[in-house]
C-alpha positions as CSV (number, residue, x, y, z in Angstrom):
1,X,-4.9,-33.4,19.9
2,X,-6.0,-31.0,22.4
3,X,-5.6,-27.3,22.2
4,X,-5.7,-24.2,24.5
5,X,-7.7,-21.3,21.9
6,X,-10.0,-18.4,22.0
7,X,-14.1,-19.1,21.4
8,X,-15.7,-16.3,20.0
9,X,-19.1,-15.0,22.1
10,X,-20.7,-11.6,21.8
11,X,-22.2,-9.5,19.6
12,X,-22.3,-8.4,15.9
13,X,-19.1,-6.3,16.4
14,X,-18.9,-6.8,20.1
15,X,-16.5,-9.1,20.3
16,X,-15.9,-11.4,23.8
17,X,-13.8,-14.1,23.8
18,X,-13.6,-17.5,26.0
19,X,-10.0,-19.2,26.6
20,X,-11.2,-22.7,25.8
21,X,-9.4,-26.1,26.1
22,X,-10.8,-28.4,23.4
23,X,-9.8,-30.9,20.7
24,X,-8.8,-29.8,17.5
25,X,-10.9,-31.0,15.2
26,X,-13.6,-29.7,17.0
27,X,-15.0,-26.1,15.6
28,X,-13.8,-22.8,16.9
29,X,-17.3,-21.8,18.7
30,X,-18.2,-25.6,19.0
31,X,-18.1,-27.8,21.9
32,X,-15.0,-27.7,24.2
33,X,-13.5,-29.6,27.2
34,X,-13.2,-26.6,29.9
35,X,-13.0,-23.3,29.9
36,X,-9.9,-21.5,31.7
37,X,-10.5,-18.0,31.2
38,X,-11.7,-14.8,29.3
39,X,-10.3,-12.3,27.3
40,X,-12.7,-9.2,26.4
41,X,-10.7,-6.6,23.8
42,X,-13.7,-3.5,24.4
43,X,-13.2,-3.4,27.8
44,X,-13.6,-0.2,29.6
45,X,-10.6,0.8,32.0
46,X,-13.1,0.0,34.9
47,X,-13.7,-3.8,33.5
48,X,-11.0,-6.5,33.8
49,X,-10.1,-7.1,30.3
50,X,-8.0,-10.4,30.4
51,X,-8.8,-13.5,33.5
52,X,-6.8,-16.3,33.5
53,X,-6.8,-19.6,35.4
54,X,-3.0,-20.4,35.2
55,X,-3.6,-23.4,37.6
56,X,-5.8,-25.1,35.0
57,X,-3.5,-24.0,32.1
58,X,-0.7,-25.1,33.7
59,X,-2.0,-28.8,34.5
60,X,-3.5,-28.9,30.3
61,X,0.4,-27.8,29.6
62,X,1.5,-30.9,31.6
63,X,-1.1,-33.0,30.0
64,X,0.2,-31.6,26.4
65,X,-2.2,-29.1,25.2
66,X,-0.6,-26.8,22.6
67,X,-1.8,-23.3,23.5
68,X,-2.5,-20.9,20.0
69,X,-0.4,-17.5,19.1
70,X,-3.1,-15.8,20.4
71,X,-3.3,-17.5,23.8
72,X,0.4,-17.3,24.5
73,X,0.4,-13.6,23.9
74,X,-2.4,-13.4,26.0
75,X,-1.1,-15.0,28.8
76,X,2.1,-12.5,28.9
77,X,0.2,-9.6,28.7
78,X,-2.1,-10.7,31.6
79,X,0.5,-10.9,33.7
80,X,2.0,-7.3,32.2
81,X,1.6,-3.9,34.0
82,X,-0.7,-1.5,32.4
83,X,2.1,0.7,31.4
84,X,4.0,-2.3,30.0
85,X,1.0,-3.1,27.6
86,X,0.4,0.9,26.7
87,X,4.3,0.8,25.4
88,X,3.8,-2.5,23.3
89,X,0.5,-0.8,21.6
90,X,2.6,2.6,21.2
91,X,5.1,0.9,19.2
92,X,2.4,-1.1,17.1
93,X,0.7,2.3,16.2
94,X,4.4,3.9,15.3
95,X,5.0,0.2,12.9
96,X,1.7,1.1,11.3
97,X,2.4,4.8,10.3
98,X,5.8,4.0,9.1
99,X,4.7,1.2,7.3
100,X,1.6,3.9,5.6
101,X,4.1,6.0,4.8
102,X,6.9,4.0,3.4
103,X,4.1,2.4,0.7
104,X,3.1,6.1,0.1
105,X,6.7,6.9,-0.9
106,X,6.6,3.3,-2.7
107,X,3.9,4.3,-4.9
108,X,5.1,8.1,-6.0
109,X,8.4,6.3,-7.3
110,X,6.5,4.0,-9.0
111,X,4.4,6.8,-10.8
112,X,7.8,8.9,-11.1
113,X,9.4,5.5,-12.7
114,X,6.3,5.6,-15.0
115,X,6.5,8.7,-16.1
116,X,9.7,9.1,-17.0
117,X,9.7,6.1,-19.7
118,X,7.0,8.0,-21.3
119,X,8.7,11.3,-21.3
120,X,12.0,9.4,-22.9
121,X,10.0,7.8,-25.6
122,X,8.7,11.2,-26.1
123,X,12.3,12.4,-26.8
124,X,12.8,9.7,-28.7
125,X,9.9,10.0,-31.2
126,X,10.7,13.8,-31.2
127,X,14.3,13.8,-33.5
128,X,12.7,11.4,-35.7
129,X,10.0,13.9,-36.5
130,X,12.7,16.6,-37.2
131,X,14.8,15.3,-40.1
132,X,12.1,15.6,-42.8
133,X,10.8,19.0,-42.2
134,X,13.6,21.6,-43.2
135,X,12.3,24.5,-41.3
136,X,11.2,23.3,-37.8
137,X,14.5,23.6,-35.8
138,X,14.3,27.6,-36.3
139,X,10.6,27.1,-35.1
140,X,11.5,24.8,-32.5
141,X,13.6,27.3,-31.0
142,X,11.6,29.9,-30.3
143,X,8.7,27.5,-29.2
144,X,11.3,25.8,-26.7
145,X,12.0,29.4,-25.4
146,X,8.9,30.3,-24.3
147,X,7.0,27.3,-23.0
148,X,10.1,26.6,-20.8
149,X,9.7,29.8,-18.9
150,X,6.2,29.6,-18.1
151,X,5.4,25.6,-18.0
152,X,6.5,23.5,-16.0
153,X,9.0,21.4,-16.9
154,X,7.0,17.6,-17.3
155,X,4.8,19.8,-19.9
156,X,7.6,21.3,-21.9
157,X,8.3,17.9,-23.4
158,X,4.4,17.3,-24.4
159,X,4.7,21.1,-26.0
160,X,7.9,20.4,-28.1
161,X,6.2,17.1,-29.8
162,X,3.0,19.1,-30.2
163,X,5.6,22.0,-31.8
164,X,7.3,20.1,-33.7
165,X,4.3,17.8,-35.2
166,X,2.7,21.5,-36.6
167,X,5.8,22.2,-39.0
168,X,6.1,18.7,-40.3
169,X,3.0,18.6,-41.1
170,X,3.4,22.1,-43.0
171,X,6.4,20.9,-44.8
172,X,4.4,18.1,-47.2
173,X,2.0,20.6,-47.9
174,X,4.8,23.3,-49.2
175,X,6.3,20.6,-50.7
176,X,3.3,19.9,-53.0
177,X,2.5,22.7,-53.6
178,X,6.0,23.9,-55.0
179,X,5.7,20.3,-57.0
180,X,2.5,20.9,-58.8
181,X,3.7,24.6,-59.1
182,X,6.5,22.6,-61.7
183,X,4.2,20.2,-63.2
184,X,2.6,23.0,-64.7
């Protein structure tokens, strides 16, 4: 099967590319049939940037060459005004920022999203703590109080635990103390 691609030439970096007509199985940069034009993406605004020999691509058309993506875009934007192509690129540039943007917002819901299970199994840890020591909720209310007004409130959850660990682990200790306080 024949088919109308780009051969890479140039540089390291410096692309240049040749509008070639060869067969398929044939490698990109390898041997081709004919070529029927040029495209070179660095050109300067004094350089032609795109040539096309529609003459010879119309008669490898007839002959049924299948042109690439590439070419076919190409060949529209070689016969496109300059202002017409600056207008196309302008609204590729605007699809990029959106797109950076929109997987910017993507990512700080995800972290929000992530968060917020932690803080509720947080809360959920914290009323289990509660029940066995008998004098943390009068504690816990004044360290709630305080902490709320000066920290933020994603810390004030990490504070309460840390408050409310303290006193529970006061409580055993009173606890044996009052018991061997009996025993004797």
């Amino acid at each position: 099967m024949v088919v109308i691609r780009l051969s890479r030439a140039g540089a390291k970096k410096r692309p240049f590319y040749h509008i070639c007509v060869s067969d398929r199985r044939n490698k990109r940069d390898g041997k081709f049939i004919e070529r029927i034009g040029f495209y070179n993406p660095i050109a300067k605004p004094t350089e032609e940037k795109i040539r096309f020999d529609d003459e010879r691509y119309d008669h490898w058309l007839s002959v049924g060459a299948k042109p690439s993506d590439t070419v076919l875009m190409l060949l529209k934007r070689s016969k496109m005004s300059e202002e017409e192509i600056n207008k196309i690129e302008e609204k590729k540039v605007e699809q990029l920022q959106r797109k950076k943007q929109e997987a910017i917002l993507k990512k700080q819901e995800e972290a929000a999203k992530e968060e917020a299970p932690a803080e509720e199994a947080a809360a959920e840890e914290a009323p289990a703590e509660e029940a066995p020591a008998e004098e943390a909720p009068a504690e816990e209310a004044a360290a709630e109080e305080a902490p709320a007004e000066e920290a933020p409130a994603e810390e004030a959850p990490a504070e309460e635990a840390a408050a409310e660990e303290a006193p529970a682990e006061e409580a055993p200790a009173e606890e044996k103390e009052s018991e061997d306080k009996e025993d004797k």
